[in-house]
Structures are given as structure tokens and as C-alpha cells.
N, C-alpha and C positions, 0 to 999 in steps of 0.2 A: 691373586697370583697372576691374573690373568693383565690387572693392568702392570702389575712389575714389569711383563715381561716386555710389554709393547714398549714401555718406557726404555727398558736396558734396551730394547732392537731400533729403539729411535736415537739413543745416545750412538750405539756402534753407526748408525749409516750416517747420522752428523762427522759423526770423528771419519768415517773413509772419505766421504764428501771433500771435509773439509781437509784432509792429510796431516794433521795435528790430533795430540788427544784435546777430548771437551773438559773443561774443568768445573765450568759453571751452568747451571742453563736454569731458568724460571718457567714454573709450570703454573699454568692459570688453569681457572675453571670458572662456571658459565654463574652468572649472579643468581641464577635460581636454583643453584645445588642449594640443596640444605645441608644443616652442620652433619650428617652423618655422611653427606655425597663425597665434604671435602674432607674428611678425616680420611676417609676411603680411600683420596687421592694423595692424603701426606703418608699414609699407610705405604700404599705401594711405592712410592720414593723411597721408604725405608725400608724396604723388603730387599735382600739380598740374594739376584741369581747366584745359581749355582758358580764360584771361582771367581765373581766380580766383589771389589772392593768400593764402598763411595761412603760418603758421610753427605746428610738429611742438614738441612738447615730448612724448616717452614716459616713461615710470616703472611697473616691472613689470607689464607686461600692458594697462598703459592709457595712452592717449596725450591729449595735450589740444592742443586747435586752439583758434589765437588768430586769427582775423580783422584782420588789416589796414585803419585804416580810411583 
């Protein structure tokens, strides 16, 4: 839960930054995660805060969030 959340607080300060919403973004992780570090991490990309909407697409080790608009 705890990396969900960091993720959705990283998506909102890209999208204020950038003054646009984010649609896409790739998340990597470190070559010596083992297979449970990065499930862990396609985990919380598809975990959904509370009122936010996004759809999970992963692909080895890195997942991409698409914002719903």
C-alpha cells in the first residue's frame, strides 16, 4: 500500500509540474530485485488509491500507468 501510494503522489506532482494530466510513465526497478521485489512493484501500479482511476500495463520489470481521463 505503501508503494501505491508514493506512486499515485509521484503521478499528482508530475501532472502539477507538468500542468497537463500524465497518461503514460514507465517504472523501472533495480537489476537485483528478485521476482517477488518486482511483482511487488507491478503490484502497487495496480493497486488503486482511494477515487483514482488508471489501468496496469507491465512488461519485464517495468509497468506503465495510463490515466483515465
Amino acid at each position: 500500500e505503501i508503494s501505491a501510494a508514493v506512486l499515485q503522489k509521484l503521478k499528482g506532482e508530475a501532472e502539477r509540474y507538468l500542468g497537463e494530466s500524465v497518461q503514460q510513465a514507465v517504472i523501472t526497478v533495480p537489476a537485483y530485485f528478485n521476482d517477488a521485489q518486482r511483482q511487488a512493484t507491478k503490484d502497487a501500479a495496480h493497486r488503486r488509491p482511494r477515487g483514482a482511476a488508471h489501468h496496469q500495463r507491465a512488461h519485464r520489470g517495468r509497468a506503465r500507468l495510463r490515466a483515465r481521463q
